[in-house]
VOPAGU-2260 file (C-alpha; in pm, 1 decimal, decimal comma):
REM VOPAGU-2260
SITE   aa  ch    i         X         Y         Z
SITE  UNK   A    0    9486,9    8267,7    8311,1
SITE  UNK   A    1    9210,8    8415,4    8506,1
SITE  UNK   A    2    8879,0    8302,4    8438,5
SITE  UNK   A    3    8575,0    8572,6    8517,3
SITE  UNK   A    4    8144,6    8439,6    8532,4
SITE  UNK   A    5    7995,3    8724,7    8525,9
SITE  UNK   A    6    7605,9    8670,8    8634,0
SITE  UNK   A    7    7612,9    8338,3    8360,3
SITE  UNK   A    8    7258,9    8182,4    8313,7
SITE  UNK   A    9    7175,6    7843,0    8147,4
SITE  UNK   A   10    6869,3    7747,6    8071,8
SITE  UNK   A   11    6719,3    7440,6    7869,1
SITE  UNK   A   12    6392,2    7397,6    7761,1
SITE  UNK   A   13    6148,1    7129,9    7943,6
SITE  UNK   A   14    6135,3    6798,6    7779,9
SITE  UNK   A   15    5796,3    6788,5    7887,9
SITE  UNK   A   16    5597,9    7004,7    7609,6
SITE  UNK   A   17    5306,5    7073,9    7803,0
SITE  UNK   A   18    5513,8    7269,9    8050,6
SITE  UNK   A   19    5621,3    7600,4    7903,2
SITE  UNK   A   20    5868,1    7665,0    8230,5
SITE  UNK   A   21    6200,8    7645,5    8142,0
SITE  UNK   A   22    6498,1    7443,8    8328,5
SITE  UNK   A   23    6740,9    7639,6    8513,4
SITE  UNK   A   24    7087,7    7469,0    8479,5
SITE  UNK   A   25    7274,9    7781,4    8619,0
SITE  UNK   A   26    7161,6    8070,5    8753,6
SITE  UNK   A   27    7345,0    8383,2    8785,6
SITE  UNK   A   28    7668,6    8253,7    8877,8
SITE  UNK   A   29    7927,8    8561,3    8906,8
SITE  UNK   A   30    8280,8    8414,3    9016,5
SITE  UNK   A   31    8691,1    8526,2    8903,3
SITE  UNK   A   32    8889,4    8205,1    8955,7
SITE  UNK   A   33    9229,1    8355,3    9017,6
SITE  UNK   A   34    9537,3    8267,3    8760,2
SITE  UNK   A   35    9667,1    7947,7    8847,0
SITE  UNK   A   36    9436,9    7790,2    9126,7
SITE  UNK   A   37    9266,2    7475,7    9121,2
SITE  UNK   A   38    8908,4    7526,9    9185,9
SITE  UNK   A   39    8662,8    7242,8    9238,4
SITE  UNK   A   40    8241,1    7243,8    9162,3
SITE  UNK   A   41    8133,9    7051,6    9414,0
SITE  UNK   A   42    7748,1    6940,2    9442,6
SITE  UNK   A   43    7521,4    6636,9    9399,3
SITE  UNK   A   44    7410,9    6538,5    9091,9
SITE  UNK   A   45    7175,2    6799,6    8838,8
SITE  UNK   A   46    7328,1    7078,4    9051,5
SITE  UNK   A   47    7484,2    7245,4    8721,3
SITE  UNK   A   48    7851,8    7157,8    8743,8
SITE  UNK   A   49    7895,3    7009,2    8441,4
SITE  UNK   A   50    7666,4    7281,6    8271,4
SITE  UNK   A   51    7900,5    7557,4    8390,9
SITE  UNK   A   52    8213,7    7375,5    8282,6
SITE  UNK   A   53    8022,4    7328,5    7906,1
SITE  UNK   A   54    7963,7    7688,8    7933,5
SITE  UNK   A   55    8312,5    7789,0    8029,5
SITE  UNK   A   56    8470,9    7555,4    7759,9
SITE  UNK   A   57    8167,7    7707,9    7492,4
SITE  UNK   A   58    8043,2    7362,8    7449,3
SITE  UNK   A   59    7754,5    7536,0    7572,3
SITE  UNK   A   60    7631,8    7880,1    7492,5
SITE  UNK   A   61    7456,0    8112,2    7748,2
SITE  UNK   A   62    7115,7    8209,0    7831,2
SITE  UNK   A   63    7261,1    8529,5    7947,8
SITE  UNK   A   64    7588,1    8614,9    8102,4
SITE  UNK   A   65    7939,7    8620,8    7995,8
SITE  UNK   A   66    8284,2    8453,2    8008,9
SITE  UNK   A   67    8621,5    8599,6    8007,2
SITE  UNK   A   68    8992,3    8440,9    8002,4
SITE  UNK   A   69    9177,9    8799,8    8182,6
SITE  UNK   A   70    9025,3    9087,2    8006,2
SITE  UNK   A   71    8916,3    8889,6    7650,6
SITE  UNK   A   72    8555,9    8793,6    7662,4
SITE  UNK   A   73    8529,0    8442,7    7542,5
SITE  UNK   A   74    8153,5    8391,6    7512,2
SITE  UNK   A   75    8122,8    8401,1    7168,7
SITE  UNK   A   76    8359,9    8221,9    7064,7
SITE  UNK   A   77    8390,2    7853,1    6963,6
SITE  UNK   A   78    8574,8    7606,7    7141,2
SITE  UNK   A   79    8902,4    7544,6    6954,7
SITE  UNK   A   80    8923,8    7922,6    6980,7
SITE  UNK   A   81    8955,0    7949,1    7356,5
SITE  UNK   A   82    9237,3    7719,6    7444,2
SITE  UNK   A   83    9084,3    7490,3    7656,5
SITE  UNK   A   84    9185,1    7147,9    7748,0
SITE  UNK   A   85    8903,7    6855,5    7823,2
SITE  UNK   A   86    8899,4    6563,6    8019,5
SITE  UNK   A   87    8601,3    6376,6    8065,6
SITE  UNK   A   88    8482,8    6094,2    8299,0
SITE  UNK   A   89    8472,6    5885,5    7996,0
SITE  UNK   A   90    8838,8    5948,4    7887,0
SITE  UNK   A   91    8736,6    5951,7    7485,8
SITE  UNK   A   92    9010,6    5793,9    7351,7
SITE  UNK   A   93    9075,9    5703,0    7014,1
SITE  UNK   A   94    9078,4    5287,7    7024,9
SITE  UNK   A   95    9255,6    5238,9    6702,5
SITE  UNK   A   96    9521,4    5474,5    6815,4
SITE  UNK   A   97    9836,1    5460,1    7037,6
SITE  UNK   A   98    9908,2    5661,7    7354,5
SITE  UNK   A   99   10169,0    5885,8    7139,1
SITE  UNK   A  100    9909,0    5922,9    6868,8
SITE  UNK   A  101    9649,1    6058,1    7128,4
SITE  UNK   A  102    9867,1    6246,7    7298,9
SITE  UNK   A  103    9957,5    6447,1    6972,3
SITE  UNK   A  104    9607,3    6453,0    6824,4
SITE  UNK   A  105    9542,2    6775,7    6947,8
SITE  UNK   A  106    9882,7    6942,3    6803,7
SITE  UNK   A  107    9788,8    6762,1    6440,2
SITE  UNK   A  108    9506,2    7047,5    6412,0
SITE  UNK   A  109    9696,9    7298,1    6445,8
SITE  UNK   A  110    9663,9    7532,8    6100,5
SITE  UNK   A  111    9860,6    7840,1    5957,7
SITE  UNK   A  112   10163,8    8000,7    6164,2
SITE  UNK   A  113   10087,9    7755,2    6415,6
SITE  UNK   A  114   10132,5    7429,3    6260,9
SITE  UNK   A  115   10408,4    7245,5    6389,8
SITE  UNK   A  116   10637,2    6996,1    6244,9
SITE  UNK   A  117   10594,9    6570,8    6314,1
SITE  UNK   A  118   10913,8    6621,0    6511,4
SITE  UNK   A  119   10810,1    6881,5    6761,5
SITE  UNK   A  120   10466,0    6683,3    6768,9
SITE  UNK   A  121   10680,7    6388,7    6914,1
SITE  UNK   A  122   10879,9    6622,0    7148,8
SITE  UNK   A  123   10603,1    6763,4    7325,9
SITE  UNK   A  124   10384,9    6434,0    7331,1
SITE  UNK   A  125   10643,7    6289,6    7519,9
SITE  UNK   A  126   10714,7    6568,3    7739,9
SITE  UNK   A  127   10347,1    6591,9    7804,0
SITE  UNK   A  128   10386,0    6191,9    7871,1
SITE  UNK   A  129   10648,0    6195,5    8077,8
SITE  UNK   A  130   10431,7    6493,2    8286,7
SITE  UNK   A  131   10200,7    6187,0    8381,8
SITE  UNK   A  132   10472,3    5961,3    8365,5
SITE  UNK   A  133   10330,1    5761,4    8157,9
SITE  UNK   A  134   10614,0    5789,9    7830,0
SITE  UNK   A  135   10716,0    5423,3    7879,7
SITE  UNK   A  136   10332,4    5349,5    7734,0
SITE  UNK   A  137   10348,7    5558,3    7397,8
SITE  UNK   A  138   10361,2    5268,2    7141,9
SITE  UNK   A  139   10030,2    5074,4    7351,4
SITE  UNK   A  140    9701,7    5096,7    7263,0
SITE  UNK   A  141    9410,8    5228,4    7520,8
SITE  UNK   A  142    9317,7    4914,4    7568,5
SITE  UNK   A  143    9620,8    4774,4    7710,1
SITE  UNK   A  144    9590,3    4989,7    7925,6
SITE  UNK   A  145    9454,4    4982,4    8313,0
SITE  UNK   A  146    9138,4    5247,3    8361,9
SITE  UNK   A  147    9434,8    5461,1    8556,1
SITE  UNK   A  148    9688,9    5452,2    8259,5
SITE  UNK   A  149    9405,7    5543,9    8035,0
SITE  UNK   A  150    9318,6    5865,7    8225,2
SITE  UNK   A  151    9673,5    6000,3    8250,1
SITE  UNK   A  152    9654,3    5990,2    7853,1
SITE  UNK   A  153    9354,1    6179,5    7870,4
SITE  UNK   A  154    9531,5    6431,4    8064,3
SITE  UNK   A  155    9862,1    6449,3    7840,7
SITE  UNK   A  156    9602,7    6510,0    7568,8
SITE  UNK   A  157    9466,2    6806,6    7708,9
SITE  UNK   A  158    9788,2    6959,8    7846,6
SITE  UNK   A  159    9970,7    6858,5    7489,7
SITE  UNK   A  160    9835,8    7222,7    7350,7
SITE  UNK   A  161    9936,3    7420,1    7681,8
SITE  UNK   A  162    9536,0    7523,2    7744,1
SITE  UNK   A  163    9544,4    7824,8    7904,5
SITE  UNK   A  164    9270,6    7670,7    8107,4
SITE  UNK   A  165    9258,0    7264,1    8187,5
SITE  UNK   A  166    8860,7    7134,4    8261,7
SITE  UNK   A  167    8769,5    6826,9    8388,0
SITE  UNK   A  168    8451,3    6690,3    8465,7
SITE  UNK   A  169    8403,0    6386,4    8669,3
SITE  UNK   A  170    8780,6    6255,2    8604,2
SITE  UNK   A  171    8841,1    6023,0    8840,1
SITE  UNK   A  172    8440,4    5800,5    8874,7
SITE  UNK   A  173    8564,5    5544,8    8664,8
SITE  UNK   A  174    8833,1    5441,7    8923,9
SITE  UNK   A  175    8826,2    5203,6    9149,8
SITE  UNK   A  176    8927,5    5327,4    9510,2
SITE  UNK   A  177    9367,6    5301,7    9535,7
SITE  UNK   A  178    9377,9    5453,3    9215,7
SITE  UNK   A  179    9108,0    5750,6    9272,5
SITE  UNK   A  180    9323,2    5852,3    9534,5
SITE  UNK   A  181    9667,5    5801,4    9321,1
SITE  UNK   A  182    9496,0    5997,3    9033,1
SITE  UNK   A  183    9384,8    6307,2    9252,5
SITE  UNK   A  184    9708,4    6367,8    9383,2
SITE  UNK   A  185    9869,1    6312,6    9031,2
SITE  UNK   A  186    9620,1    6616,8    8945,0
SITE  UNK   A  187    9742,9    6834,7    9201,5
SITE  UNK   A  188   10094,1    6724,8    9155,0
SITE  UNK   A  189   10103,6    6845,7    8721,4
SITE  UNK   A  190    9890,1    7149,2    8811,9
SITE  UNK   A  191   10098,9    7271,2    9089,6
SITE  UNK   A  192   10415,0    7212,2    8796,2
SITE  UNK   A  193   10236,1    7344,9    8508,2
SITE  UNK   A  194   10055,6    7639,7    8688,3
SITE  UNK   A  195    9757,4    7596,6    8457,1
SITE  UNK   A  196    9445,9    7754,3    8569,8
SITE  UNK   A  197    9203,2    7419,4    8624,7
SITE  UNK   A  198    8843,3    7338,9    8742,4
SITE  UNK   A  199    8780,0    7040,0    8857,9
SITE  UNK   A  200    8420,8    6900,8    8832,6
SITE  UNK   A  201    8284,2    6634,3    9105,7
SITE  UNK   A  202    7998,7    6530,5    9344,8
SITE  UNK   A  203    8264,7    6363,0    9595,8
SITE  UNK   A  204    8373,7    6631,7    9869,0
SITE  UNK   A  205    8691,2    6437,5    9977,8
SITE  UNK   A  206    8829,7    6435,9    9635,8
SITE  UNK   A  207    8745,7    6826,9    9654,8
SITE  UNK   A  208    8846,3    6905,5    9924,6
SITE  UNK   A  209    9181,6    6726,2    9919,4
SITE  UNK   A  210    9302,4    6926,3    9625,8
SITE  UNK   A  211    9156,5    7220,6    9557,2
SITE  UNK   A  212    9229,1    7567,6    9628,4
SITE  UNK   A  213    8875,0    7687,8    9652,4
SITE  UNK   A  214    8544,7    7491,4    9614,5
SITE  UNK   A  215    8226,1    7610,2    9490,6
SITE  UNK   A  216    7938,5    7424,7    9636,6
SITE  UNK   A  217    7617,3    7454,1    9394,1
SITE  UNK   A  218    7267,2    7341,8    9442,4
SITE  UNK   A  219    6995,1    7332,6    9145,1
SITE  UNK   A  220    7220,4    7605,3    8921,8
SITE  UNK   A  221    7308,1    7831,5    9207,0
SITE  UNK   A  222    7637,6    7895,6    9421,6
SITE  UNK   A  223    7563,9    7834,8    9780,3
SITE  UNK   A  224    7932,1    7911,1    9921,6
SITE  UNK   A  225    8270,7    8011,7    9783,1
SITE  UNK   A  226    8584,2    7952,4   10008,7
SITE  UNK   A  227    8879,2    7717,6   10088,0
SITE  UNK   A  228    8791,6    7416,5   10171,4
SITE  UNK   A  229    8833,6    7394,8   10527,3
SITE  UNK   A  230    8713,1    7705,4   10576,1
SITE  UNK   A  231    8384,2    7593,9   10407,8
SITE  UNK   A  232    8399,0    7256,7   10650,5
SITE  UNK   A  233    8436,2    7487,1   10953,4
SITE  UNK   A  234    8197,9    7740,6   10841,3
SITE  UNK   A  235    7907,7    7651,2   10646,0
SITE  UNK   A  236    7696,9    7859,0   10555,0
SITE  UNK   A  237    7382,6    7698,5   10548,9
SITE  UNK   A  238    7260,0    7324,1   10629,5
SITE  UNK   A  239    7282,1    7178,9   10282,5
SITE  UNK   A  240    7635,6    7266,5   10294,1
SITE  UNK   A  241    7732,0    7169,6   10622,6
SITE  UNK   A  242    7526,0    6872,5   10554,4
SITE  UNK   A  243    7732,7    6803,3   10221,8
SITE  UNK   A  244    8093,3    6877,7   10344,2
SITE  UNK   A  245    8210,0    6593,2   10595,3
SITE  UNK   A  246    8226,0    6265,8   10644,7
SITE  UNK   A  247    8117,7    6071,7   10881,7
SITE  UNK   A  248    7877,4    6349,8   10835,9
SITE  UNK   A  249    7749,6    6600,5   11052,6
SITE  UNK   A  250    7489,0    6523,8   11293,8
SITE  UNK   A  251    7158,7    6704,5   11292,8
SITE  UNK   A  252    6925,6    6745,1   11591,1
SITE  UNK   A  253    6581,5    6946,8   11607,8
SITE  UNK   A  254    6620,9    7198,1   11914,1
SITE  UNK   A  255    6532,2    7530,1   12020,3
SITE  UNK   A  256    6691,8    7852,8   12151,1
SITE  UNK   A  257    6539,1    7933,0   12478,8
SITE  UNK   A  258    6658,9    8234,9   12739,5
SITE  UNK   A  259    6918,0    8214,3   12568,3
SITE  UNK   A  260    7032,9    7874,3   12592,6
SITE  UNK   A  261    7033,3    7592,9   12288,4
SITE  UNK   A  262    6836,6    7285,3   12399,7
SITE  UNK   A  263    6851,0    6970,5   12209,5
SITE  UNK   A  264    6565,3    6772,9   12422,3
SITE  UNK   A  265    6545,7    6912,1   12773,6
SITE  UNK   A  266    6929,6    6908,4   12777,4
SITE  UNK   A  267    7078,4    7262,1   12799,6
SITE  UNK   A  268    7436,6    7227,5   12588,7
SITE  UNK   A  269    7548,9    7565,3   12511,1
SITE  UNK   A  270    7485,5    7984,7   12612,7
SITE  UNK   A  271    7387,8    8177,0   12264,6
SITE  UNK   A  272    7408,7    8512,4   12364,9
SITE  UNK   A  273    7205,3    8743,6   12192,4
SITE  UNK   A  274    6978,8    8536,1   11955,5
SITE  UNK   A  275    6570,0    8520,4   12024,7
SITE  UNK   A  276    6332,2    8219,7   12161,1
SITE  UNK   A  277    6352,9    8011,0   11848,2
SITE  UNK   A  278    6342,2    7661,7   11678,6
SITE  UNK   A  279    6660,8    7574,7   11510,2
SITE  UNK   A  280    6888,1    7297,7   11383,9
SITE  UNK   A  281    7162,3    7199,8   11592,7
SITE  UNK   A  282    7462,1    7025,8   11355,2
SITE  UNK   A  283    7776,4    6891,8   11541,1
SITE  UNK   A  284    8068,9    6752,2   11386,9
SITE  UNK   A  285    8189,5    6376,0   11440,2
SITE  UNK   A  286    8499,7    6539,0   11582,6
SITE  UNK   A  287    8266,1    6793,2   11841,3
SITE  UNK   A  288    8181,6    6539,9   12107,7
SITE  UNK   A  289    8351,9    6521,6   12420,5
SITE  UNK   A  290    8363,6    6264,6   12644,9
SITE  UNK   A  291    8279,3    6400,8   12995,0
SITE  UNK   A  292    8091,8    6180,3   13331,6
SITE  UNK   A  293    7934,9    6510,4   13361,3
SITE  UNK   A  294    7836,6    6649,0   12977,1
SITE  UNK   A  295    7561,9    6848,1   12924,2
SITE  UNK   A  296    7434,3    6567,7   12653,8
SITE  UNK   A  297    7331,0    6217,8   12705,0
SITE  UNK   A  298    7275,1    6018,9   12425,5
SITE  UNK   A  299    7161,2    5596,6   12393,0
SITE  UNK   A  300    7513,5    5382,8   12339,7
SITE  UNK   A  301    7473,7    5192,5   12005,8
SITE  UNK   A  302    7838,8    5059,0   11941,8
SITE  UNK   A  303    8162,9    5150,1   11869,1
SITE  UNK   A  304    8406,9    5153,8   11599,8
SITE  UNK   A  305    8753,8    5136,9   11631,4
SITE  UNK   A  306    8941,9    5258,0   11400,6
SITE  UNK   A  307    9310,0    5231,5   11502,5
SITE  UNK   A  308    9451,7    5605,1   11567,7
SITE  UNK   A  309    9033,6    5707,2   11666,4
SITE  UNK   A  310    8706,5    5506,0   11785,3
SITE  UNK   A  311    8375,2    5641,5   11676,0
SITE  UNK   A  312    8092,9    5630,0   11917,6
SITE  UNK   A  313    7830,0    5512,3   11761,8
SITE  UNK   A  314    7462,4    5624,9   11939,5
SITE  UNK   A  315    7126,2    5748,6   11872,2
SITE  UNK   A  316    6899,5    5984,7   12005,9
SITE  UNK   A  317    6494,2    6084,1   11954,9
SITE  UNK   A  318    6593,0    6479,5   11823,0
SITE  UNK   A  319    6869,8    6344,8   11548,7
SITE  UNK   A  320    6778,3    6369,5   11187,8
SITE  UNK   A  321    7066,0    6120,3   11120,8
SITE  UNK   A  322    6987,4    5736,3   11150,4
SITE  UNK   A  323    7291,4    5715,1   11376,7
SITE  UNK   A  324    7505,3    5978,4   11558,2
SITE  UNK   A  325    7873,2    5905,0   11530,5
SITE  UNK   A  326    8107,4    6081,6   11765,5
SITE  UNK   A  327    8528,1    6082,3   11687,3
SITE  UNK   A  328    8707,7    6056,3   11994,3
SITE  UNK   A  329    9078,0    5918,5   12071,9
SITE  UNK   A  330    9131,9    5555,4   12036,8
SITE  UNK   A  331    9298,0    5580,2   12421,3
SITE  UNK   A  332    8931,3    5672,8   12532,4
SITE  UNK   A  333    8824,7    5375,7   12766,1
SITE  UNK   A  334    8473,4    5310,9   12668,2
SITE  UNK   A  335    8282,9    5022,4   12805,2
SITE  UNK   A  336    8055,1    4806,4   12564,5
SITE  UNK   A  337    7826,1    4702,3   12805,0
SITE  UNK   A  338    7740,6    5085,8   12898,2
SITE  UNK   A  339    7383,7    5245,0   12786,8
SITE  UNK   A  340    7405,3    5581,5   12797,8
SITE  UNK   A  341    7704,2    5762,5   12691,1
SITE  UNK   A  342    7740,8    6129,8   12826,9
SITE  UNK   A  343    7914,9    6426,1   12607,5
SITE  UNK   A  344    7990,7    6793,0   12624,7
SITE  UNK   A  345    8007,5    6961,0   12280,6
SITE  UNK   A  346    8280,4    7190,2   12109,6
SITE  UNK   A  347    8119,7    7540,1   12063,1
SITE  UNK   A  348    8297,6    7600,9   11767,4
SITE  UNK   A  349    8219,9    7225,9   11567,4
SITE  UNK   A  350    7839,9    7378,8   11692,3
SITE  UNK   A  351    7631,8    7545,0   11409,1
SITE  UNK   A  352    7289,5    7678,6   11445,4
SITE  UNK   A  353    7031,2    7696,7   11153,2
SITE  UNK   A  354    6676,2    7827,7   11103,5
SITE  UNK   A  355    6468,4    7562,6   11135,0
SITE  UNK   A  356    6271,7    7717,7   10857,7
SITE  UNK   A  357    6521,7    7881,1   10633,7
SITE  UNK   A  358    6826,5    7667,9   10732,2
SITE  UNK   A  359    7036,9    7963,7   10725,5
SITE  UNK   A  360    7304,9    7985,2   10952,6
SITE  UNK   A  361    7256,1    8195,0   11255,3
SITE  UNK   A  362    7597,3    8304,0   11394,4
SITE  UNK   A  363    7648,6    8219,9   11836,0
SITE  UNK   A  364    7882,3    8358,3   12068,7
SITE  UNK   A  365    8264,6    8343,6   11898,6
SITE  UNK   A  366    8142,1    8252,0   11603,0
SITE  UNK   A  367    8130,6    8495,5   11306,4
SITE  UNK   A  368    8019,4    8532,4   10954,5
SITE  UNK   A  369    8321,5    8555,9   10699,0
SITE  UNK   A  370    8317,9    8615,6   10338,6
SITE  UNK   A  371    8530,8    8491,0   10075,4
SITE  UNK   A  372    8756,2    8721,8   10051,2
SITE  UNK   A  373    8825,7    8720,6   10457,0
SITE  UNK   A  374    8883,0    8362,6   10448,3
């Protein structure tokens, strides 16, 4: 099912009373998620994720805007009418209940022609179960269950109904570490079998980048970039998202385009062609650096962190924004503790310029700005 923003708004009144401005949740966010994708919100926290997932679901209502599942528009009406299917962070099971009757709680509201019988309620709880393999769990109760366990029934819950769209907000916080990363690719697993169209709500870029077919990062209500996600990682658009994409993340220097030349310090580390005497942000990927006796870039040895398969350099200088600049290279690379200086050439294309006063992106030599669509 194809899911269509078109210019949605949200906004909530202040809970101050003596300021008449209102809160902007979401602001004019125009999108078509395409039939059967996975497509993760990705931003920090108050950003308006969760807002546009309550609006899509119509848990939420509009400012202004609408909503449309292919050509019907939704916006009006309620949520039982739109065939959605919710799973939340908390996974809002019923405690006095088993996993079978959770799983078919959905299917027991079911009215008119659609009512179904208690025997085709069992059939397709358990085929929903045995979708998130959990059907050897359908006489427990949620909790005898492990926080894992208890979010796979939240899932079979949701897909019990077949939702012509599947939402979930925050799914996976209440997981420890092992079984974030089990859950996530159990996600990706039932949505690439049941070809449902599903948005995925989260402030963690791994887990949103690691299985989603397009990510949406948002800011304060509005979309800052659309795109797969490594085309997002290798071509931000701005600095808050090539700040949020990445870890280690990305390193920031102050610097300056002069005669054409970008200077971080008095070191010269790259030609840009074409753009004007400015001051700019310099941000280079962990993975940019490259070791070289005779690199354009010196910077103060801190330590180093070996990894197994990489070692990350580990240095500072006086133009990086980051506490500590951390540099990816080959765990074959013979580094010496003892050394104080480390020298580096850079990777024009892990190399992104910004306004220093916008933080816009500002396009050098191969690089080029792509839209959505052209990634």
């Amino acid at each position: 099912m194809k899911v269509v923003l078109d210019k949605l708004c949200k906004r909530f009144p202040n809970r101050d009373k003596k300021i008449k401005t209102e809160v902007i949740a979401v602001d004019n966010f125009t999108f078509e998620i395409p039939d059967g994708t996975l497509v993760g919100l990705l931003g920090p926290s108050g950003c308006g994720k969760s807002t546009t997932l309550n609006l899509i679901s119509g848990l939420e209502k509009p400012t202004s805007g609408r909503v449309f599942f292919g050509d019907t528009d939704v916006t009006d009406m309620s949520p039982e009418d739109r065939c959605v299917g919710l799973v939340f962070q908390n996974y809002a099971l019923y405690p006095h209940l088993t996993v079978r009757q959770n799983i078919m709680f959905p299917l027991q509201n079911f009215k008119g022609e659609k009512k179904l019988t208690k025997e085709v309620m069992f059939e397709k709880a358990l085929e929903a179960a045995k979708l998130v393999q959990i059907d050897m769990l359908m006489e427990r109760k949620p909790n005898e269950l492990s926080g894992g366990q208890q979010q796979r029934v939240a899932i079979a819950r949701a897909l019990v109904k077949e939702p012509k769209v599947l939402l979930l907000d925050e799914p996976l916080s209440n997981l420890d570490a092992r079984l974030r990363l089990q859950t996530r690719e159990e996600i990706r697993r039932i949505q690439r079998e049941t070809k449902v169209t599903t948005i995925f709500v989260t402030h963690d870029q791994e887990e949103a980048m690691s299985i989603s077919d397009i990510i949406v990062v948002m800011k304060d209500g509005v979309v800052h970039q659309i795109g797969k996600p490594q085309d997002v990682y290798d071509d931000p658009i701005n600095l808050f998202v090539a700040k949020f994409l990445g870890t280690p993340p990305i390193n920031v220097f102050k610097g300056k385009v002069k005669n054409h030349m970008i200077y971080i310090g008095n070191s010269a580390i790259l030609k840009a062609d074409k753009i004007d005497d400015r001051e700019v942000y310099v941000g280079i990927r962990p993975e940019g650096f490259v070791l070289n006796d005779e690199g354009e870039l010196t910077l103060d040895l801190k330590g180093l962190e070996v990894m197994g398969r990489d070692t990350t350099i580990v240095s500072t200088h006086e133009c990086c924004e980051n506490v500590e600049i951390r540099s990816i290279v080959s765990a074959e690379t013979v580094i010496y503790p003892n050394m104080e200086k480390v020298k580096f050439s850079v990777k024009p294309l892990k190399t992104f310029l910004f306004d220093a006063e916008t933080g816009d992106r500002i396009y050098f030599g191969r690089q080029e700005k792509r839209t959505y669509e052209e990634a």
